[in-house]
KEZA-44049 format. One record per residue (C-alpha): z, x, y; residue in three letters; chain; residue number from 1. Coordinates in steps of 0.5 Angstrom, whole numbers, plus 500, padded with zeros to 3 digits. Layout:
! KEZA-44049
   z   x   y residu chaine num
   Z   X   Y    ALA      A NUM
...
//
This chain:
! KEZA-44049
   z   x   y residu chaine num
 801 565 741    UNK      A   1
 798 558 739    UNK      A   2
 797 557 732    UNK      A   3
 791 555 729    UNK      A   4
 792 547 729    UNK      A   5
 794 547 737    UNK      A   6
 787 551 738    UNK      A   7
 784 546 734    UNK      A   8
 786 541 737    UNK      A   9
 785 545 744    UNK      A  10
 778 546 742    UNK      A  11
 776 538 740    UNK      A  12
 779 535 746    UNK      A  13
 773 541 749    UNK      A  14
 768 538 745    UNK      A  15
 769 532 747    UNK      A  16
 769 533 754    UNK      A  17
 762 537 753    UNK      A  18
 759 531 749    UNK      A  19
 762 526 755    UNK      A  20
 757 531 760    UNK      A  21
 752 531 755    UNK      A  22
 751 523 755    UNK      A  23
 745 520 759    UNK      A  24
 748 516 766    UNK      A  25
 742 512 769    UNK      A  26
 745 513 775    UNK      A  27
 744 520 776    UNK      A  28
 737 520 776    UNK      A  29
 738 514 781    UNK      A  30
 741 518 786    UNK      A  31
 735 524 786    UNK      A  32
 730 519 788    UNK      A  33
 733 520 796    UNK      A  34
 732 527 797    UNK      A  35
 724 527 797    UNK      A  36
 725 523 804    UNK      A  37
 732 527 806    UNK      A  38
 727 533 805    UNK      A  39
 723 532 810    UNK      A  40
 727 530 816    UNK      A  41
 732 535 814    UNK      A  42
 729 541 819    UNK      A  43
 727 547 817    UNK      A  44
 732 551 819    UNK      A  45
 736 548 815    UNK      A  46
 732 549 808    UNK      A  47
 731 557 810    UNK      A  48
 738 558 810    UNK      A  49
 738 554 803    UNK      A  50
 733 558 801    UNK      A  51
 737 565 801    UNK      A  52
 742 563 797    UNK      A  53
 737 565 792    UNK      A  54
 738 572 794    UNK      A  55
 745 571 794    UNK      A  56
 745 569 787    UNK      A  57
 741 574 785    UNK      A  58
 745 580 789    UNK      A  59
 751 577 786    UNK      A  60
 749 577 778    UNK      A  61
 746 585 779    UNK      A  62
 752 588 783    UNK      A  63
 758 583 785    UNK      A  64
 757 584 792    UNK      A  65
 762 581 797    UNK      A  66
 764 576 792    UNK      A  67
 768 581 787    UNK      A  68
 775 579 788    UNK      A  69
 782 583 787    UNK      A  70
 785 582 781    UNK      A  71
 792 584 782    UNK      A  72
 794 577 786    UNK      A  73
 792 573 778    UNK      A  74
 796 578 775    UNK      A  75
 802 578 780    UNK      A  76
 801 569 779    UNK      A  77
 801 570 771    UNK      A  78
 808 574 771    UNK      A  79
 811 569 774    UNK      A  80
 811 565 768    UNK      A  81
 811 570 763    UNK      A  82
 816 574 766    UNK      A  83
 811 581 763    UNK      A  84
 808 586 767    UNK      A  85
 800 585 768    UNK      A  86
 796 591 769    UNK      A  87
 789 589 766    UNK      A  88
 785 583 764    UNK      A  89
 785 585 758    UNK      A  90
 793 584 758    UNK      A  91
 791 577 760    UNK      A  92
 788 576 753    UNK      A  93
 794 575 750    UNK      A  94
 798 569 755    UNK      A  95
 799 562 752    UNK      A  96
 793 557 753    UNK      A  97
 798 553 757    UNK      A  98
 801 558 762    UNK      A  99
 793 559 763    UNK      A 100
 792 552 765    UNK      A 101
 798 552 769    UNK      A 102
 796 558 773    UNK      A 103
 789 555 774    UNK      A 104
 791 548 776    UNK      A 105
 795 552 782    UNK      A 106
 789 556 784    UNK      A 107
 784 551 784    UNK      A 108
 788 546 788    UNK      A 109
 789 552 793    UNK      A 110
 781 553 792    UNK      A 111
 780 546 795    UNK      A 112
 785 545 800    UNK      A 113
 780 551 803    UNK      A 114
 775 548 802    UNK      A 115
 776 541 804    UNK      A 116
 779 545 811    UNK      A 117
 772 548 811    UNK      A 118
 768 543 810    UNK      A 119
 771 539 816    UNK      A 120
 770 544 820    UNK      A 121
 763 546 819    UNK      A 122
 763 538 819    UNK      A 123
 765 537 825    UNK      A 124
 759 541 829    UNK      A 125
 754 537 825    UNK      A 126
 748 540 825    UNK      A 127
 750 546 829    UNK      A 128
 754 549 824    UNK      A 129
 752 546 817    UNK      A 130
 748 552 816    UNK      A 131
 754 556 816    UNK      A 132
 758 552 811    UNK      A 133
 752 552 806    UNK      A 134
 754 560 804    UNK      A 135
 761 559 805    UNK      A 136
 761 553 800    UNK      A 137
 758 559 794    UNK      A 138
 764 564 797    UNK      A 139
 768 559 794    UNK      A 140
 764 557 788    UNK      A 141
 763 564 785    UNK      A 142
 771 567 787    UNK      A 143
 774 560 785    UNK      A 144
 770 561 778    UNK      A 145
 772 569 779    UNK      A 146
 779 567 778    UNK      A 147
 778 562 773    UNK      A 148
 775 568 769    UNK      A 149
 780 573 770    UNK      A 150
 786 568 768    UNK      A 151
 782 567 761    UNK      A 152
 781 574 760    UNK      A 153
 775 576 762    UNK      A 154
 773 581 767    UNK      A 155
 767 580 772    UNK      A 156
 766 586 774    UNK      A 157
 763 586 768    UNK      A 158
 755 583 769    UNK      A 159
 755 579 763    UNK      A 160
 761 575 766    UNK      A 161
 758 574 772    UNK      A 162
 752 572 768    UNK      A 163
 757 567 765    UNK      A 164
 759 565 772    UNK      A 165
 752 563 775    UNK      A 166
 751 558 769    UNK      A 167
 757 555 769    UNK      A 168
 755 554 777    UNK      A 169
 748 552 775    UNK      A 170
 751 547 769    UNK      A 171
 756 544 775    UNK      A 172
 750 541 779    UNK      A 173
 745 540 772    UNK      A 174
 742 534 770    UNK      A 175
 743 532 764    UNK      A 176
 737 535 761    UNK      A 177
 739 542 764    UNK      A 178
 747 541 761    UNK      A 179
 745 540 755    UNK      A 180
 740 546 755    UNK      A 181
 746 550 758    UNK      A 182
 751 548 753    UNK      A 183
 746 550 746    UNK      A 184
 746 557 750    UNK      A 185
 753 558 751    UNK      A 186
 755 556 745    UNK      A 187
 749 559 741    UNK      A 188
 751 565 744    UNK      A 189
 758 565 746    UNK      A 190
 761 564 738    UNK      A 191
 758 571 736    UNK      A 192
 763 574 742    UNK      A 193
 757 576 746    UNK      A 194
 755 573 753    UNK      A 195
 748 573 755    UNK      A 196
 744 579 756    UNK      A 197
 739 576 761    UNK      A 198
 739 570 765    UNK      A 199
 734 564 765    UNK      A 200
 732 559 770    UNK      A 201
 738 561 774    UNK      A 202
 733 559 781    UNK      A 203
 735 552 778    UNK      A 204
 742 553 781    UNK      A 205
 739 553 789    UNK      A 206
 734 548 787    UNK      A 207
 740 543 785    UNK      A 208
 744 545 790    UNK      A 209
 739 543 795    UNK      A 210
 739 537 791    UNK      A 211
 747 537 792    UNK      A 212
 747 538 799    UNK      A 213
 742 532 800    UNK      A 214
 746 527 803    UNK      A 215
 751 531 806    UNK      A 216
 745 534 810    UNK      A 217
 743 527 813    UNK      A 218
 751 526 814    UNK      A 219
 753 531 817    UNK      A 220
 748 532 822    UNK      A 221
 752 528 827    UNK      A 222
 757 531 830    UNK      A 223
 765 529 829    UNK      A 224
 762 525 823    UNK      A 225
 760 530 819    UNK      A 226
 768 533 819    UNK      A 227
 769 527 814    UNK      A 228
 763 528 810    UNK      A 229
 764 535 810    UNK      A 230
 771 535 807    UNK      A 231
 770 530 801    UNK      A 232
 763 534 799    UNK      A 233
 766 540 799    UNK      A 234
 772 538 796    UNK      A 235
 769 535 791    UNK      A 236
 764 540 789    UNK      A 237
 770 546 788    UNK      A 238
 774 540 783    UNK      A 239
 767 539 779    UNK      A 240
 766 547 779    UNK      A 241
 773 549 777    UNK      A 242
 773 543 772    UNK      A 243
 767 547 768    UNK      A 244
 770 553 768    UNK      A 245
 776 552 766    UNK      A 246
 773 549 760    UNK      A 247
 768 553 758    UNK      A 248
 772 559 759    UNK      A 249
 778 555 755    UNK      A 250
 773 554 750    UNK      A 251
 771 562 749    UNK      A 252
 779 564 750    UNK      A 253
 780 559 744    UNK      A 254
 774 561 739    UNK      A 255
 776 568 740    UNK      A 256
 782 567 738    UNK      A 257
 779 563 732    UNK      A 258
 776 569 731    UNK      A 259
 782 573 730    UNK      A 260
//
């Protein structure tokens, strides 16, 4: 186990990069100013489509669904490094930060290779299929955060871990008013060893995303063309999400362990 020092260092370099995403980039409120015009050439369909992951959202933080993954396959990864059997998340508490980070960059570098393969595909029927890769997108978000979830420790069959999990997606697509109101929530909140009872302005998570998805719609309508953009938009979403993450939840395994 780490010493107090090496969590210390651990959790300022966190807090640096909490305050990195905290500080105002003009060009983010620059690059919303399209989205108004690319919502009203984008057919309706295609904002229907959109719409229903508000449900799906909603459907995940109440019982899992479809979205629960199966722990045994993190366990057997963690076993490869640490040479100890693993049976539960809770076993999971005690493995080194380190092996935590190796694990999680294996894992979410196949997260991405998937769904830059699925971005393309999706990308290269244009239109046709676009509708097809919006929810498969939020699969891979919410499994790949799952994942980042039981490495730490932290069970999302549990409702407030999946709680958990939405604000960390809803964070990765924030604005920088959004970000910092989440990162007051988390950290008020995280530090007294309980997650969040209920979920405010979680709706903001499909509006963001429509956001997000807003040059990728005016792309990948062309059809052969939309493959390129597909794979780099998809790519890159899974990258910024599993980077939140994996912060966040290093930040709580190492405030927990403080605590101990």
């Amino acid at each position: 186990m780490e010493s107090r020092e090496e969590l210390m260092s651990q959790l300022q370099l966190i807090e640096k990069w909490e305050k990195d995403q905290s500080d105002l980039w003009i060009w983010e409120r620059l690059g919303r100013l399209p989205f108004k015009i690319l919502d009203k050439i984008t057919p309706k369909f295609i904002h229907q489509k959109i719409g229903t992951l508000l449900d799906e959202i909603g459907g995940y933080i109440q019982t899992g669904g479809s979205y629960l993954i199966r722990n045994e396959s993190i366990y057997k990864e963690i076993e490869k490094e640490i040479s100890v059997p693993i049976t539960s998340v809770d076993d999971m508490k005690e493995v080194p930060l380190a092996v935590m980070e190796k694990v999680t960059g294996k894992i979410v570098g196949q997260r991405k290779k998937f769904a830059t393969l699925q971005g393309a595909t999706t990308g290269f029927g244009g239109i046709f299929t676009l509708a097809i890769d919006i929810p498969a997108i939020l699969a891979i978000s919410l499994k790949t955060l799952q994942e980042i979830a039981i490495i730490h420790g932290y069970d999302p069959n549990e409702k407030n871990e999946r709680i958990f999990i939405v604000k960390c997606l809803q964070f990765s697509s924030a604005d920088i008013v959004g970000k910092r109101a989440i990162l007051n929530g988390l950290n008020e909140q995280g530090r007294s060893g309980e997650m969040m009872s209920e979920l405010q302005g979680w709706r903001e998570v499909v509006y963001t995303y429509r956001d997000q998805f807003g040059w990728k719609k005016l792309f990948q309508m062309v059809p052969v063309a939309g493959l390129i953009f597909g794979a780099f938009t998809n790519r890159s979403m899974i990258n910024d999400l599993a980077e939140v993450g994996t912060m966040l939840y290093r930040k709580r395994r190492i405030m927990d362990r403080l605590s101990e």
